[in-house]
DRENTORKOL-3810 file (N, C-alpha, C; in nm, 4 decimals):
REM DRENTORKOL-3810
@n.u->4.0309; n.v->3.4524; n.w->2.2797; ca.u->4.0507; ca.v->3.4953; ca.w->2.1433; c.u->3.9175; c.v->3.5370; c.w->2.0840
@n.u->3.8865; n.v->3.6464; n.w->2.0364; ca.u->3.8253; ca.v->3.6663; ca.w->1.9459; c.u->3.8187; c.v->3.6290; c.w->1.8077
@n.u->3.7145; n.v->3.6191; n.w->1.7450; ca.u->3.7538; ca.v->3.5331; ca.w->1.6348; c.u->3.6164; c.v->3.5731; c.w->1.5020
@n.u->3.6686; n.v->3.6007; n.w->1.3571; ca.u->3.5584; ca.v->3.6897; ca.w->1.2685; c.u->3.5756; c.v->3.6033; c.w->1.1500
@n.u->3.5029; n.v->3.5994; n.w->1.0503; ca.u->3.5234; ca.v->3.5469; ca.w->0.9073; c.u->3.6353; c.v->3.6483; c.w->0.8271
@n.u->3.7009; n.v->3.5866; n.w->0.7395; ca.u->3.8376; ca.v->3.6477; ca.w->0.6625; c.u->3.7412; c.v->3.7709; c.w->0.5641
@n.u->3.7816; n.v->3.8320; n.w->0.4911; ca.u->3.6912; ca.v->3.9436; ca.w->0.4912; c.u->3.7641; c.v->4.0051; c.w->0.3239
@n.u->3.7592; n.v->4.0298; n.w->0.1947; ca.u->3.8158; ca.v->4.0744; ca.w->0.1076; c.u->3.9712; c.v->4.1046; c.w->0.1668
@n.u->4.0470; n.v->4.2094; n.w->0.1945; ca.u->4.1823; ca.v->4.2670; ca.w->0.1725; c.u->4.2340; c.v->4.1916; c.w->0.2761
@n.u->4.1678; n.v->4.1469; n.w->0.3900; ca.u->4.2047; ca.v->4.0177; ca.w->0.5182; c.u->4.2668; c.v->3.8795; c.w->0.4289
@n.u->4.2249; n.v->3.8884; n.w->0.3318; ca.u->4.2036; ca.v->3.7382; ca.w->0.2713; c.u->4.3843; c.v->3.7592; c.w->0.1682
@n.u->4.3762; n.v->3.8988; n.w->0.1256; ca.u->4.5014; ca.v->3.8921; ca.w->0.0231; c.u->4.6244; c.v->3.9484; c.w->0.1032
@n.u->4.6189; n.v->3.9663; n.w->0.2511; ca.u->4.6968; ca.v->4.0284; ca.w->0.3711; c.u->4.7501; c.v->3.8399; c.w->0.3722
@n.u->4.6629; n.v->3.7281; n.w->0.4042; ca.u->4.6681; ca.v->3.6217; ca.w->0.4305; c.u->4.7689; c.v->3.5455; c.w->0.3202
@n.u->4.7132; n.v->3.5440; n.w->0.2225; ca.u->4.7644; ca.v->3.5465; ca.w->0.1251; c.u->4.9323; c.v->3.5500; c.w->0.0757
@n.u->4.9083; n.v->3.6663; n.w->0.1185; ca.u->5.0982; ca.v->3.6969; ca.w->0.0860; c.u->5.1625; c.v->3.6937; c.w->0.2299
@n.u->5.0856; n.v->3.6695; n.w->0.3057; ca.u->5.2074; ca.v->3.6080; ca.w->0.4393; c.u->5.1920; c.v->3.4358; c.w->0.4054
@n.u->5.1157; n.v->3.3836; n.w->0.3712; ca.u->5.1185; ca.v->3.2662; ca.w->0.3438; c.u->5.2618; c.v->3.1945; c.w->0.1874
@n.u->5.2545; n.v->3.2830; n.w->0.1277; ca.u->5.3541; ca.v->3.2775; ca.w->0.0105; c.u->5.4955; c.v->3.2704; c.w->0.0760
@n.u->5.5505; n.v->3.4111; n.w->0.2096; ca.u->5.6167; ca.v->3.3640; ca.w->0.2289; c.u->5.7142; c.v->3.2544; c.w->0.3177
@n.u->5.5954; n.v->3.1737; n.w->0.3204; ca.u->5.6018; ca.v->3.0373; ca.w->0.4214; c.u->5.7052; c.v->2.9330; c.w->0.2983
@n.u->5.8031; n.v->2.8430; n.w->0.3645; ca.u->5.8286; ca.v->2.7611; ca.w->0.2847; c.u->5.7160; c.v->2.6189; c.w->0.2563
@n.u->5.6425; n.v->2.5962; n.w->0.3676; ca.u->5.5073; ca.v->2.5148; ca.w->0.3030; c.u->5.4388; c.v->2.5444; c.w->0.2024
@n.u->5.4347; n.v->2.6798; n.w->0.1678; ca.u->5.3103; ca.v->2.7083; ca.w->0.0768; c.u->5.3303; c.v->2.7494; c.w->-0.0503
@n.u->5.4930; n.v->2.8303; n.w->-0.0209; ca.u->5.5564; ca.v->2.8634; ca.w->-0.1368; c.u->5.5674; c.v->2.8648; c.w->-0.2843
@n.u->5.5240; n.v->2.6972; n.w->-0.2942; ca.u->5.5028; ca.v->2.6062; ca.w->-0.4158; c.u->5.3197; c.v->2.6460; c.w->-0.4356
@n.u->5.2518; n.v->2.6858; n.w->-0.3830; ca.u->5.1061; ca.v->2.7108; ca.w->-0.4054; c.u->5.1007; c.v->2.7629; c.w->-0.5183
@n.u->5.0234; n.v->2.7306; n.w->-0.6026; ca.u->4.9673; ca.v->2.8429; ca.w->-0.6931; c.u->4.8238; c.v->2.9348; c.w->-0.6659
@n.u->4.8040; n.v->3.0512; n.w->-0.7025; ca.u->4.7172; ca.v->3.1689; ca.w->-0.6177; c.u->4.5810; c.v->3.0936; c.w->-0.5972
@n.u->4.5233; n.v->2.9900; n.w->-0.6980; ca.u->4.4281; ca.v->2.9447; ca.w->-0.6593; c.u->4.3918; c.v->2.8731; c.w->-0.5209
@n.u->4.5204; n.v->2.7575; n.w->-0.4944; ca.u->4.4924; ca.v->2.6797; ca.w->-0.3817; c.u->4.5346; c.v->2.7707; c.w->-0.2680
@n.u->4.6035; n.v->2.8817; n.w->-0.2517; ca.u->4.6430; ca.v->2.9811; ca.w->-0.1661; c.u->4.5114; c.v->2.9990; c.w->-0.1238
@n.u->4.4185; n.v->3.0608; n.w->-0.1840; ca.u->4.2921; ca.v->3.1236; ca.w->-0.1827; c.u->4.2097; c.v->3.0123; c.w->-0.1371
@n.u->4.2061; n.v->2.9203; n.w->-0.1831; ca.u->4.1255; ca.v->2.8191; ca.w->-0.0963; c.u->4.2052; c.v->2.7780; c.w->0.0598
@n.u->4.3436; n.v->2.7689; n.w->0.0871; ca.u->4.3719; ca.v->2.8103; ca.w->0.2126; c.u->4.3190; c.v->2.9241; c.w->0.3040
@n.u->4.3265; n.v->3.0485; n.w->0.2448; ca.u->4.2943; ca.v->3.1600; ca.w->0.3141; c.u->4.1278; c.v->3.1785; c.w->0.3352
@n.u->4.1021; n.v->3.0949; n.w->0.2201; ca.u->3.9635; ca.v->3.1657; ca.w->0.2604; c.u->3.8783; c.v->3.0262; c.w->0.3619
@n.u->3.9573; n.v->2.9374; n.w->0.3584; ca.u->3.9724; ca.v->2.8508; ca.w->0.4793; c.u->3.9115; c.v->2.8727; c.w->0.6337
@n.u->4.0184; n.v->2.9990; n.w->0.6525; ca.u->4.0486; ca.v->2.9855; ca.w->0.7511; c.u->3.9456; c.v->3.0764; c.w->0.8401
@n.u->4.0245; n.v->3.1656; n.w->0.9413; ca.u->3.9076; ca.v->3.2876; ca.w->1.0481; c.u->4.0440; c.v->3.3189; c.w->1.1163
@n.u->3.9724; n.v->3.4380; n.w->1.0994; ca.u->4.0598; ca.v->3.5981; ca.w->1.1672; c.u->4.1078; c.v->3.5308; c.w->1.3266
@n.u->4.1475; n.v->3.5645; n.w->1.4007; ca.u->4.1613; ca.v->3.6045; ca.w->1.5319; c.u->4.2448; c.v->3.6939; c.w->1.5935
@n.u->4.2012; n.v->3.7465; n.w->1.7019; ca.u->4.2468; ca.v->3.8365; ca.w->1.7994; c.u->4.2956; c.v->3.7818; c.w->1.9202
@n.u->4.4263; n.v->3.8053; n.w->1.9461; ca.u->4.4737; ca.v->3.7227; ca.w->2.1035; c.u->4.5484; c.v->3.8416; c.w->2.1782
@n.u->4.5045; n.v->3.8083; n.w->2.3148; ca.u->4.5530; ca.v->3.9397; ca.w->2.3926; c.u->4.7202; c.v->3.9096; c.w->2.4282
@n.u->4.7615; n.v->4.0117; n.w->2.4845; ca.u->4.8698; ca.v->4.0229; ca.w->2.5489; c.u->4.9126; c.v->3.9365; c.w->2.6312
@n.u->5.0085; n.v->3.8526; n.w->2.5968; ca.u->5.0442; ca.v->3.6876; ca.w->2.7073; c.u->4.9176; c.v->3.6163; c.w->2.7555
@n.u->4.8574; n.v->3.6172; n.w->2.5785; ca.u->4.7305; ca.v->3.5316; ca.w->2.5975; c.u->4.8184; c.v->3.3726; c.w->2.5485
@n.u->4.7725; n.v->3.2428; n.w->2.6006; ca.u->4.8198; ca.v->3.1122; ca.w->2.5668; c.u->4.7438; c.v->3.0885; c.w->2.4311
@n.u->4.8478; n.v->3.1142; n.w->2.3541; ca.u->4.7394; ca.v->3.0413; ca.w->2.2024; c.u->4.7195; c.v->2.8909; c.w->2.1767
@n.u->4.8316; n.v->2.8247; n.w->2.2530; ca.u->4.8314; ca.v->2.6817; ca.w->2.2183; c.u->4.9206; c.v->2.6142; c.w->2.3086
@n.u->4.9107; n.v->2.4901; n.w->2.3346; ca.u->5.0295; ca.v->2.4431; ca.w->2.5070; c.u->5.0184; c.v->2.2639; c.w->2.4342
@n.u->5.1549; n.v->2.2762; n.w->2.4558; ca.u->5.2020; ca.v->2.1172; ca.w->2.4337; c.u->5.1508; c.v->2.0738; c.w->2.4935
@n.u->5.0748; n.v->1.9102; n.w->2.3906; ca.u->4.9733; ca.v->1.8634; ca.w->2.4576; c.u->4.8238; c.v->1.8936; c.w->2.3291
@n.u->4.8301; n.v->1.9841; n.w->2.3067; ca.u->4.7090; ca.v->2.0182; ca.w->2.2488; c.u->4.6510; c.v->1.9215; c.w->2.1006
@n.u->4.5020; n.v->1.9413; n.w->2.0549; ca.u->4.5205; ca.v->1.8785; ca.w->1.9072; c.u->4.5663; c.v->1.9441; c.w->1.8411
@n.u->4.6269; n.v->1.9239; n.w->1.7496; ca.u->4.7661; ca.v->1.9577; ca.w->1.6485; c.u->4.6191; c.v->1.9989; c.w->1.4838
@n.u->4.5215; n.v->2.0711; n.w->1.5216; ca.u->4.4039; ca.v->2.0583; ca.w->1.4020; c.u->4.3991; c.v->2.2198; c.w->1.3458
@n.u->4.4857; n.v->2.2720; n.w->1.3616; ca.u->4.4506; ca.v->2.4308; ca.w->1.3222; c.u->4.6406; c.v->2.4407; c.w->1.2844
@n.u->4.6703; n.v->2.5722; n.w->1.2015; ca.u->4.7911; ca.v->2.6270; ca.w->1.2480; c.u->4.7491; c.v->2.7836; c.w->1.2260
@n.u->4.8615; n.v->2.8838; n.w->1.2768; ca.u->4.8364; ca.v->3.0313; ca.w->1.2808; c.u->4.9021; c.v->3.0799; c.w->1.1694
@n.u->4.8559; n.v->3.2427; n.w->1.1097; ca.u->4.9660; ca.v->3.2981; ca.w->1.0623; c.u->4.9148; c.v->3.4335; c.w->1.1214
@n.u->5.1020; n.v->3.4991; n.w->1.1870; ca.u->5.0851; ca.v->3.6658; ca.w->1.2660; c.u->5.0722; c.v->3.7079; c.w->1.1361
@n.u->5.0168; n.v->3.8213; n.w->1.1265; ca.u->5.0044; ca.v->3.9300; ca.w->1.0389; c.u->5.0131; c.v->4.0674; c.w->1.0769
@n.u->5.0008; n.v->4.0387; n.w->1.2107; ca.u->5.0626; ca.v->4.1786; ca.w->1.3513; c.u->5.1024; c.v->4.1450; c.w->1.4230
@n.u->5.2042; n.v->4.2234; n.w->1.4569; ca.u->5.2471; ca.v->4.1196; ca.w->1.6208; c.u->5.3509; c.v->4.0435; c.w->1.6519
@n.u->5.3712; n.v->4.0188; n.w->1.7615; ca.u->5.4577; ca.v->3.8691; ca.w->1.7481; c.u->5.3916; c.v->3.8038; c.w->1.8540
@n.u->5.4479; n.v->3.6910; n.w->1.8586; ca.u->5.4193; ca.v->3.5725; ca.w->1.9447; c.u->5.5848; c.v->3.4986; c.w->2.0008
@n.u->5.5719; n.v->3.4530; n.w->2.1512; ca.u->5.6817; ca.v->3.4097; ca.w->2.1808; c.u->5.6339; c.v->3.2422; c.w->2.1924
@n.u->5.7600; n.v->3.1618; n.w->2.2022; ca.u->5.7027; ca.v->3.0204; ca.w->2.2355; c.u->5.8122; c.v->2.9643; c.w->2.3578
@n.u->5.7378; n.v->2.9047; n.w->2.4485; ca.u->5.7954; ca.v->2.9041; ca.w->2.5894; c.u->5.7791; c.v->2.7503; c.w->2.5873
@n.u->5.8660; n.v->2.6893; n.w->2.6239; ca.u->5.8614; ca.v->2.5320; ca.w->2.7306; c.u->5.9204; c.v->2.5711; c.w->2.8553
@n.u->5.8877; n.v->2.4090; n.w->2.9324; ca.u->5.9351; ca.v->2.3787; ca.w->3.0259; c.u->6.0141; c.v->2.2787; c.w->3.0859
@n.u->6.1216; n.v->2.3407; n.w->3.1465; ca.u->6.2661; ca.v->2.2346; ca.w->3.1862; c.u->6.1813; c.v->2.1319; c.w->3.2410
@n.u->6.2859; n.v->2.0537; n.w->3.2896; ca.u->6.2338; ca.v->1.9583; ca.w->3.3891; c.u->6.1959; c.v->1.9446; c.w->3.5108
@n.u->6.2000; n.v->2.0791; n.w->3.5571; ca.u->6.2213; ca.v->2.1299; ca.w->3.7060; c.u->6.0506; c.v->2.2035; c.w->3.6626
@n.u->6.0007; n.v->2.2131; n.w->3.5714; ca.u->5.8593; ca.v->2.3043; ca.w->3.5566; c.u->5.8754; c.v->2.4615; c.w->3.4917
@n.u->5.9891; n.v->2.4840; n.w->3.5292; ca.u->6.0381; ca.v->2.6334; ca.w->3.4830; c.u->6.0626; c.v->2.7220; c.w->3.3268
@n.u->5.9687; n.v->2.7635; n.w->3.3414; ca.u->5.9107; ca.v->2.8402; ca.w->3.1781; c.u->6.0545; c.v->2.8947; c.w->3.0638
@n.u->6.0546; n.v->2.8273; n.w->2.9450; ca.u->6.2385; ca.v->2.8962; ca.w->2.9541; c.u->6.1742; c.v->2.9767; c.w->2.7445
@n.u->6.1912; n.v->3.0473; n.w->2.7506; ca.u->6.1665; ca.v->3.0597; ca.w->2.5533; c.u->6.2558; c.v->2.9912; c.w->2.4880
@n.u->6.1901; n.v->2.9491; n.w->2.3926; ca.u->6.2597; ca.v->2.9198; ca.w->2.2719; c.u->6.2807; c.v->2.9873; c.w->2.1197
END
């Protein structure tokens, strides 16, 4: 992953994908803004692993391009989406 500081119009892109989260919803623009400006950009490649059960639970994401899929595994090891 590449990874940059949030940047003016990055920050109000953040912003209003964050509003329409039901966590944040209740924010008012101030503490939004102290979320967003929180945080840091990143870039993840193509069936790059952003995160694998198991991991510390100390960050969360928001897409703002893109999608992302989320995959487990049966019991047999075998990759299934969810």
């Amino acid at each position: 992953m590449r990874s940059f500081t949030l940047q003016g119009p990055q920050t109000s892109k953040v912003i209003d994908a964050l509003k329409r989260v039901q966590f944040f919803s209740q924010m008012n623009e101030e503490a939004l803004q102290k979320v967003a400006e929180s945080g840091r950009m990143g870039q993840f490649g193509e069936r790059e692993v952003v995160i694998k059960a198991g991991d510390k639970a100390d960050e969360f994401y928001v897409i703002l391009q893109g999608e992302a899929s989320v995959h487990v595994s049966t019991e047999d090891g075998a990759p299934i989406e969810v």
